[in-house]
C-alpha positions as CSV (number, residue, x, y, z in Angstrom):
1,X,120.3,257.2,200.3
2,X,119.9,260.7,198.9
3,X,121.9,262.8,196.4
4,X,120.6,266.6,196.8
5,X,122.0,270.0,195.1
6,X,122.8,273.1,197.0
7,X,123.2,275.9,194.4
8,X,124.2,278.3,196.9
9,X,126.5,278.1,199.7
10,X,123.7,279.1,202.1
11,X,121.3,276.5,201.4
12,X,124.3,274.0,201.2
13,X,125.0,274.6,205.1
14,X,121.6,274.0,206.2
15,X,122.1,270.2,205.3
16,X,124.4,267.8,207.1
17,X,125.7,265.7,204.2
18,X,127.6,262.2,204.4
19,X,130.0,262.9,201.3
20,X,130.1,266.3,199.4
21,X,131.0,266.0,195.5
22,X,132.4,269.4,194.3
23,X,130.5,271.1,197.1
24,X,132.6,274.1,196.5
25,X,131.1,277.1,196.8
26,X,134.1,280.3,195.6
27,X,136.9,279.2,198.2
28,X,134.2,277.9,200.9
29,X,134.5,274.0,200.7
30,X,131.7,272.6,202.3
31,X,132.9,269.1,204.1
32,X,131.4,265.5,204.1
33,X,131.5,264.2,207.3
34,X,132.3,260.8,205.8
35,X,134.4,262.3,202.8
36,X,135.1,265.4,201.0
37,X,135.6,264.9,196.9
38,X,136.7,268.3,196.0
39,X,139.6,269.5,193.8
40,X,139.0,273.3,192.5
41,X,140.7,274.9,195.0
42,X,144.3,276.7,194.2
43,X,146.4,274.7,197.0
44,X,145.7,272.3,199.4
45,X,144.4,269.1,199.6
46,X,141.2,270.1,197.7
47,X,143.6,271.5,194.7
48,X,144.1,269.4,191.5
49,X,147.2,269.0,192.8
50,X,146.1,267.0,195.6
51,X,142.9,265.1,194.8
52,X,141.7,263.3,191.8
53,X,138.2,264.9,190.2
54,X,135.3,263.2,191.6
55,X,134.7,261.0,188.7
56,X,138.1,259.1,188.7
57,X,138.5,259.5,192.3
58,X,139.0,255.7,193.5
59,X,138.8,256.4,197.5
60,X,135.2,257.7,197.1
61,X,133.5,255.4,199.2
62,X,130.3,253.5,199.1
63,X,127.3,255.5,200.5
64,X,125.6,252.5,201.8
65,X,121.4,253.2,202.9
66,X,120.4,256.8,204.6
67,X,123.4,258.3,203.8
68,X,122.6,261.6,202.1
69,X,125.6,263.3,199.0
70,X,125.8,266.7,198.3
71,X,126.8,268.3,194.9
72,X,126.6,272.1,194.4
73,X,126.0,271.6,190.8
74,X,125.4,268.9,188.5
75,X,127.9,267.8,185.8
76,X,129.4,264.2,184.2
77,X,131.7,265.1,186.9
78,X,130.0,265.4,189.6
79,X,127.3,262.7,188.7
80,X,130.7,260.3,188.2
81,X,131.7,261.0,191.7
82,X,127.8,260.3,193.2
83,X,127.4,257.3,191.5
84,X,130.7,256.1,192.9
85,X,128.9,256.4,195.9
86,X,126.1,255.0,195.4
87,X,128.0,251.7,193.8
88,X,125.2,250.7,191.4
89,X,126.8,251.1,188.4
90,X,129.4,248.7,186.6
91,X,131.0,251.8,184.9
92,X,134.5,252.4,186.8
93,X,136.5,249.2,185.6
94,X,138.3,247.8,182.7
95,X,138.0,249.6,179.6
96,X,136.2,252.5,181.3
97,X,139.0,253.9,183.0
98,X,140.4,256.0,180.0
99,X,136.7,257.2,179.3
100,X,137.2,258.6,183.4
101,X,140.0,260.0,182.5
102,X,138.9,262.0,179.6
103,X,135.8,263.5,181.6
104,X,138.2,264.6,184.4
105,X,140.5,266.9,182.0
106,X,136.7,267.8,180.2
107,X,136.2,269.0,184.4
108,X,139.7,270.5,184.7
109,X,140.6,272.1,181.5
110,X,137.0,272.8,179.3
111,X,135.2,270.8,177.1
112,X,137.0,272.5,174.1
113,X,140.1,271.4,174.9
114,X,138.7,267.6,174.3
115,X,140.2,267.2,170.7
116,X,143.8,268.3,172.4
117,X,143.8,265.5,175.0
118,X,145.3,262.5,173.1
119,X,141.7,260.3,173.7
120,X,140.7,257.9,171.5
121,X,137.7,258.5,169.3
122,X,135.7,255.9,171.3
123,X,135.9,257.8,174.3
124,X,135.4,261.2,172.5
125,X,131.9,259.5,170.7
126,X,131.4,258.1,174.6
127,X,131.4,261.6,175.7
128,X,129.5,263.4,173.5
129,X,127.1,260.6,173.8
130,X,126.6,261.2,177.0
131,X,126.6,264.8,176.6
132,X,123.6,264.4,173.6
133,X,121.6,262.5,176.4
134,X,122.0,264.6,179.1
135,X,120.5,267.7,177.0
136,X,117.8,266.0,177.0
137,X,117.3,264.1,180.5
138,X,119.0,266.1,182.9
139,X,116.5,268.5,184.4
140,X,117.3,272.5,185.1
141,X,117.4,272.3,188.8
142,X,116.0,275.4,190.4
143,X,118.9,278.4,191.5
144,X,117.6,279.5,194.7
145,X,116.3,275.9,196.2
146,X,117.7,272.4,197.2
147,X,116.7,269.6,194.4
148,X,116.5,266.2,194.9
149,X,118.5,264.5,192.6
150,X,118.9,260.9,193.4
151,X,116.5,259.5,190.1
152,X,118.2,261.7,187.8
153,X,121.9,260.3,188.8
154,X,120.7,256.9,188.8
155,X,119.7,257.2,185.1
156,X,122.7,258.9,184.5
157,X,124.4,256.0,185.7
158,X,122.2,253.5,183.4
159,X,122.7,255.5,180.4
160,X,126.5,256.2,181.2
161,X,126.5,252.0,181.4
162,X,124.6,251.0,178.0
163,X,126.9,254.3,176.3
164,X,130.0,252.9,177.5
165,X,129.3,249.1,176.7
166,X,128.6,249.9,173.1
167,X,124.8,251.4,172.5
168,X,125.2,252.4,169.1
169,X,121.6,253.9,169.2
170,X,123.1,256.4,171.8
171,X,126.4,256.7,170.1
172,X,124.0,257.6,166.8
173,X,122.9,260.5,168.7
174,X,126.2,261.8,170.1
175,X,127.6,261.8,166.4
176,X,124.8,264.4,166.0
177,X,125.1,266.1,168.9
178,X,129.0,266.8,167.7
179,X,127.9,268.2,164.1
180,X,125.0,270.3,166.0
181,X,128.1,272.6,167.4
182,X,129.0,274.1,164.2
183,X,125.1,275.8,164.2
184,X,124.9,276.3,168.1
185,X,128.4,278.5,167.1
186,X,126.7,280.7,164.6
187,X,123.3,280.7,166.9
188,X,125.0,282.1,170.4
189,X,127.6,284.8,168.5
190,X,126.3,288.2,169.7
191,X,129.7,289.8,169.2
192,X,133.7,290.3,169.9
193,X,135.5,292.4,171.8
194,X,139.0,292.6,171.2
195,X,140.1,288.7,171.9
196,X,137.1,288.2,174.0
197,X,133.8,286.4,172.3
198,X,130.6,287.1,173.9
199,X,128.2,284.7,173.3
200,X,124.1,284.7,174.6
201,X,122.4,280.5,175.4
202,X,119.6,279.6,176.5
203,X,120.7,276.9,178.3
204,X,123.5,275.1,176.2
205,X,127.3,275.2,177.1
206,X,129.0,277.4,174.8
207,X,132.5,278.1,176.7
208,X,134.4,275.7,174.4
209,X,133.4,277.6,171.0
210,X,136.7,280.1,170.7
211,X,136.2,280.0,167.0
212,X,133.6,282.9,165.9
213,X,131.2,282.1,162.9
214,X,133.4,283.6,160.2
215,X,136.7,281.4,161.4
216,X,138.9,283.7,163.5
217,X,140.0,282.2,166.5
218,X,140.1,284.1,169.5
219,X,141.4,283.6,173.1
220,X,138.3,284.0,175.6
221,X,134.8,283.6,176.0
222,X,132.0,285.1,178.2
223,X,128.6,283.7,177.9
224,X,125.7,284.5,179.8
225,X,122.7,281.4,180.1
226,X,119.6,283.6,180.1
227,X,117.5,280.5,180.9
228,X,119.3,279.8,183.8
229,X,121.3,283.6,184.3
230,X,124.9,282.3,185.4
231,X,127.9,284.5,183.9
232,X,130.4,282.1,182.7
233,X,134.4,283.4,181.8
234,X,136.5,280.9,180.1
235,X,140.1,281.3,178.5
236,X,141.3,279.3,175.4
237,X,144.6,278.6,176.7
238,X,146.3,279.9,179.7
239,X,147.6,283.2,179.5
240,X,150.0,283.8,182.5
241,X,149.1,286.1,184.9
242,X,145.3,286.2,184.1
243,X,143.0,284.2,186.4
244,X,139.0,283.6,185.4
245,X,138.8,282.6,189.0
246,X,140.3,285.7,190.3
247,X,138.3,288.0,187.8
248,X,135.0,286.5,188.8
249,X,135.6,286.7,192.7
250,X,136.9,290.2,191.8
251,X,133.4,291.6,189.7
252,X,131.3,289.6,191.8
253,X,132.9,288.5,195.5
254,X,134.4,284.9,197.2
255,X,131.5,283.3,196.0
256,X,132.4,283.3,192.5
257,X,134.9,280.4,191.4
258,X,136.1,278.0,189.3
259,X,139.3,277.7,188.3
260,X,142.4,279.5,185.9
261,X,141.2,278.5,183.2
262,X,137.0,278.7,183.4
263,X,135.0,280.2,186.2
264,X,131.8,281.4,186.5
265,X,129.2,283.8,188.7
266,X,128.2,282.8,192.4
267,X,125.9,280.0,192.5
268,X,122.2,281.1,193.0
269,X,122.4,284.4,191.6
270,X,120.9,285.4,188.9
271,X,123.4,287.9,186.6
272,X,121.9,290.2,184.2
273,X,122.5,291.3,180.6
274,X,124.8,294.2,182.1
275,X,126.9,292.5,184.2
276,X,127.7,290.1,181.1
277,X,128.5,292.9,178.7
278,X,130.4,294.4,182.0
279,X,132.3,291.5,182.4
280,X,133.2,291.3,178.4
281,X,134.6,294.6,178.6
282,X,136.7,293.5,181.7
283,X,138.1,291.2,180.6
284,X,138.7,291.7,176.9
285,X,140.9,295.4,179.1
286,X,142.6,292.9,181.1
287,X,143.6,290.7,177.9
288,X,144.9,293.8,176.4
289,X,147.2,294.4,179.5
290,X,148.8,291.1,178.9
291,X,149.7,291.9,175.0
């Protein structure tokens, strides 16, 4: 059994994977030819209309040995949905289930929506217990190469087990993890356009921080990693008729993607420090069309 990322939609089509887990690259799907756990797409059966995320998806099914999973990218999401796979893990049952829940509308609607879902502080702590650990033990997997990522999901799975079954050491860390936002907020503010916040990482997620340093909320983000160079457009709330999916695949082609709400640049491309300012602009114009 193997679990291997494809940043790219290239490199994910020279493999011959068992079951896929988000393998979607811009509106290019790439199947399992066991089972497909996708659900970005805007209709049909890999919409979020039609399939659960990954992570609470229940008809996953077990990998068994020699099987190889594919991922495109690696996320709680997408590590939920391999480790469903796999079937090593006592972490889908009983009290866990609302924890699944949370992480799939984390997936679907941003992680700063996670104060807005109704979820009860235990699974909040869960998640940014989880979110504290991963900083620290999930590798950066290389943009332009398959990784193998089997070890990495399996302690994923153990830590995701000892988080949700009480580990107050790991709990401990979350709760400082949470409080560390308020100085990763000042750290990545670069500047605001309009509605539109654009914000510099190296590394972190910064797409849920819509709040600037000084208080004022505003409705969009654009950040650029520079550690890892991905481009990532995300909107506060939805504002009809604007897409971050269909802004993305219009700057930068099909292989962009990601949904209304967040979407980023293709997968194994590296953007630059003009296409993010580009995009900022872009977007902050089309935000203004909508006033």
């Amino acid at each position: 059994m193997k679990v291997i990322v494809a940043p790219s939609l290239a490199l994910a089509r020279s493999v011959h994977p068992a079951i896929t887990i988000e393998a979607e690259y811009g509106s290019v799907v790439v199947e399992g030819s066991r089972f497909t756990a996708a659900h970005h797409q805007p209709d049909g059966p890999y919409s979020r209309f039609a399939s659960p995320a990954p992570c609470n998806n229940i008809r996953i099914p077990p990998i068994g040995e020699g099987g190889t999973i594919l991922l495109s990218h690696v996320d709680l999401d997408s590590f939920g949905g391999a480790l469903r796979a796999i079937a090593e893990h006592d972490i889908f049952t009983g009290h866990t289930a609302s924890f699944w829940d949370l992480a799939e509308k984390v997936d679907l609607f941003g992680a700063h929506k996670v104060m807005t879902f109704g979820a009860s502080e235990e699974d909040i702590r869960a998640l940014y217990a989880y979110w504290a650990w991963a900083q620290q033990n999930v590798p950066r997997l290389a943009r332009d190469q398959i990784s193998d990522v089997t070890e990495v999901t399996l302690r994923v799975g153990d830590a995701l087990e000892q988080i949700l079954n009480g580990n107050e050491d790991l709990l401990t860390k979350g709760d400082a993890f949470r409080e560390a936002e308020t100085d990763l907020n000042r750290r990545t503010f670069v500047k605001k356009v309009g509605g539109v916040l654009g914000r510099q990482s190296e590394g972190e997620f910064v797409n849920h921080l819509y709040t600037s340093p000084d208080g004022e909320l505003c409705r969009a983000v654009v950040s650029w990693d520079q550690k890892g160079g991905a481009i990532t457009v995300s909107l506060a709330d939805p504002i009809p008729g604007v897409s971050c999916r269909q802004f993305v695949q219009d700057l930068w082609g099909p292989e962009a993607g990601g949904h209304d709400g967040i979407a980023g640049s293709p997968r194994g491309r590296r953007m630059t420090g003009v296409d993010w300012h580009h995009a900022i602009i872009r977007f902050s114009d089309l935000l203004g069309e909508m006033e």
